[in-house]
C-alpha positions as CSV (number, residue, x, y, z in Angstrom):
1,X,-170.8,125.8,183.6
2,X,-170.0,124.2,180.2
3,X,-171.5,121.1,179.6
4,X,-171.6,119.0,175.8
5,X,-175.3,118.4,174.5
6,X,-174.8,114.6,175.1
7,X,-174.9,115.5,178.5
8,X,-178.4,116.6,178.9
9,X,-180.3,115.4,175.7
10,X,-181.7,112.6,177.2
11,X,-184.2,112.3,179.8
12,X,-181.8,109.3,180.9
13,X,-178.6,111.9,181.7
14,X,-178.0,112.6,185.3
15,X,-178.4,116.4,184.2
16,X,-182.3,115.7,183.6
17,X,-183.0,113.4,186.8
18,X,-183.9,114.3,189.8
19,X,-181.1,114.0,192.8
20,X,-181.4,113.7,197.0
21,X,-178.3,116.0,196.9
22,X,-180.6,118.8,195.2
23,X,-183.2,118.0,197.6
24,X,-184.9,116.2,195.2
25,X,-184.5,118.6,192.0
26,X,-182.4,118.3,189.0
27,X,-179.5,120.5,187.8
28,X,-181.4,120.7,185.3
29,X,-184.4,122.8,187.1
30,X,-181.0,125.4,188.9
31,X,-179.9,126.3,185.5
32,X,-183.4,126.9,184.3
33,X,-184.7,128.9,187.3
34,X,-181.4,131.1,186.6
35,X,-182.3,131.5,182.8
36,X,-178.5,131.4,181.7
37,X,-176.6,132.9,178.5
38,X,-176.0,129.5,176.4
39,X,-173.2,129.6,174.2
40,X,-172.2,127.1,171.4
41,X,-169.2,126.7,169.9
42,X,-169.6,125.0,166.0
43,X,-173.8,125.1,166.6
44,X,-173.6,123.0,162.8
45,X,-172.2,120.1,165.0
46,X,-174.7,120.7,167.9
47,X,-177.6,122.2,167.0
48,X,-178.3,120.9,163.8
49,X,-181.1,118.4,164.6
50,X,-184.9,119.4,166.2
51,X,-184.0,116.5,169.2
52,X,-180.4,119.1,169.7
53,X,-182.3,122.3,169.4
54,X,-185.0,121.1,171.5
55,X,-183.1,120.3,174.8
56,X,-181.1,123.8,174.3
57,X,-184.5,125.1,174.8
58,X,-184.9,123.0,177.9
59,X,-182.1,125.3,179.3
60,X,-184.7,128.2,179.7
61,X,-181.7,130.6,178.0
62,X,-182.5,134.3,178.5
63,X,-180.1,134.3,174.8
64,X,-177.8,131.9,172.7
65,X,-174.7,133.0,171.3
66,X,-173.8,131.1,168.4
67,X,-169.8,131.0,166.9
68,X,-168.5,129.6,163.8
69,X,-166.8,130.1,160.9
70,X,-169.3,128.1,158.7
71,X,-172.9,128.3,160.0
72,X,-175.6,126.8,158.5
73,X,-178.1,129.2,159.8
74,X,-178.2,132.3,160.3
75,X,-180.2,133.6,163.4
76,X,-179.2,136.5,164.7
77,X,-175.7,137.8,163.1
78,X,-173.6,140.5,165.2
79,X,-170.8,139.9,163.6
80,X,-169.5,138.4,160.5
81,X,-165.7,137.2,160.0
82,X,-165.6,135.2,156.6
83,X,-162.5,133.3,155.6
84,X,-160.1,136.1,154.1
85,X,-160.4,138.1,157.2
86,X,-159.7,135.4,159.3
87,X,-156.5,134.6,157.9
88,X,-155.7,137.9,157.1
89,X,-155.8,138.8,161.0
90,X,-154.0,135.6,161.2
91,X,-156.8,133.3,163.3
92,X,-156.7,130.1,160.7
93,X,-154.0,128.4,159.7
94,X,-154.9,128.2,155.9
95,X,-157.2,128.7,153.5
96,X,-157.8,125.4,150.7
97,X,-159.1,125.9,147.3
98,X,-160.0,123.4,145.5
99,X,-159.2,123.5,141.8
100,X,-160.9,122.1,138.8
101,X,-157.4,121.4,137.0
102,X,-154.2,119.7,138.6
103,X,-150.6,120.9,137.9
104,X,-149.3,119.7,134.2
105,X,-152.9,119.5,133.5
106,X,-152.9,121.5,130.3
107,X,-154.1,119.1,128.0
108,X,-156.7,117.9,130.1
109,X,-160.3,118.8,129.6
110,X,-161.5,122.1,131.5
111,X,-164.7,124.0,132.0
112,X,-164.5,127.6,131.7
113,X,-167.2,130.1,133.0
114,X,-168.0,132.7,130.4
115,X,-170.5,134.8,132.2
116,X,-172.3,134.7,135.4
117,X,-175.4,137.1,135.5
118,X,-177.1,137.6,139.0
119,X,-180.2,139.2,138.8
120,X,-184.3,137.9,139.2
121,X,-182.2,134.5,138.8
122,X,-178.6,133.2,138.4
123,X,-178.1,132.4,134.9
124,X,-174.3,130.7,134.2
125,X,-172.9,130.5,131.0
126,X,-169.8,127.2,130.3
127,X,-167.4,126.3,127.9
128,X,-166.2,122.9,128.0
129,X,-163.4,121.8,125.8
130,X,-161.8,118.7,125.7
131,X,-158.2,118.0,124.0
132,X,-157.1,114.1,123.7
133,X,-154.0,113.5,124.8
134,X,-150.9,112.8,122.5
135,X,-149.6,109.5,122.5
């Protein structure tokens, strides 16, 4: 079955009520009594709120596989694919950077980091230089 949260968040959604077809039960009560495997695809877009998670609990899952590229939180990770790989094994288009400098930007005013030390606590180290522009 796949089925979008909107569909049974609400104790309003035909997924939730109870139906003389079902002799009286709700869908709802089937897929619980079987205990499915829920799986979301982009959980930041559908589990990210405590209403969300709370009707996936509804469900009665036995497990819930989560898949994204950008997860919020991390539950329980099997696998990890970050960005390089993923366009390296050609399953994104592209990859955007943004910069802090546009082209024919050398005159412009830049930040440069001069040391980056990573250990009890991040401590950065900037230069920032500015250069006024010729006229």
């Amino acid at each position: 079955m796949i089925i979008s949260i909107d569909a049974f968040n609400k104790d309003t959604n035909i997924f939730n009520q109870e139906r003389n077809q079902l002799n009286g039960f709700s869908p709802k009560e089937f897929i619980n009594a079987v205990r499915p495997f829920v799986i979301i695809d982009e959980p930041q877009k559908v589990d990210n709120t405590p209403k969300a998670q709370e009707a996936i609990k509804t469900l009665n899952p036995i497990c819930i596989f989560r898949f994204s590229a950008t997860h919020k939180n991390l539950y329980n990770l099997i696998y990890k694919l970050d960005p390089i790989k993923a366009y390296e094994q050609r399953l994104v288009k592209q990859i955007v950077v943004a910069s802090v400098t546009g082209a024919n930007a050398q005159n412009d005013a830049f930040i440069k980091l001069l040391q980056l030390i990573t250990q009890a606590e991040l401590k950065l180290k900037f230069a920032f230089r500015y250069r006024a522009k010729e006229m």
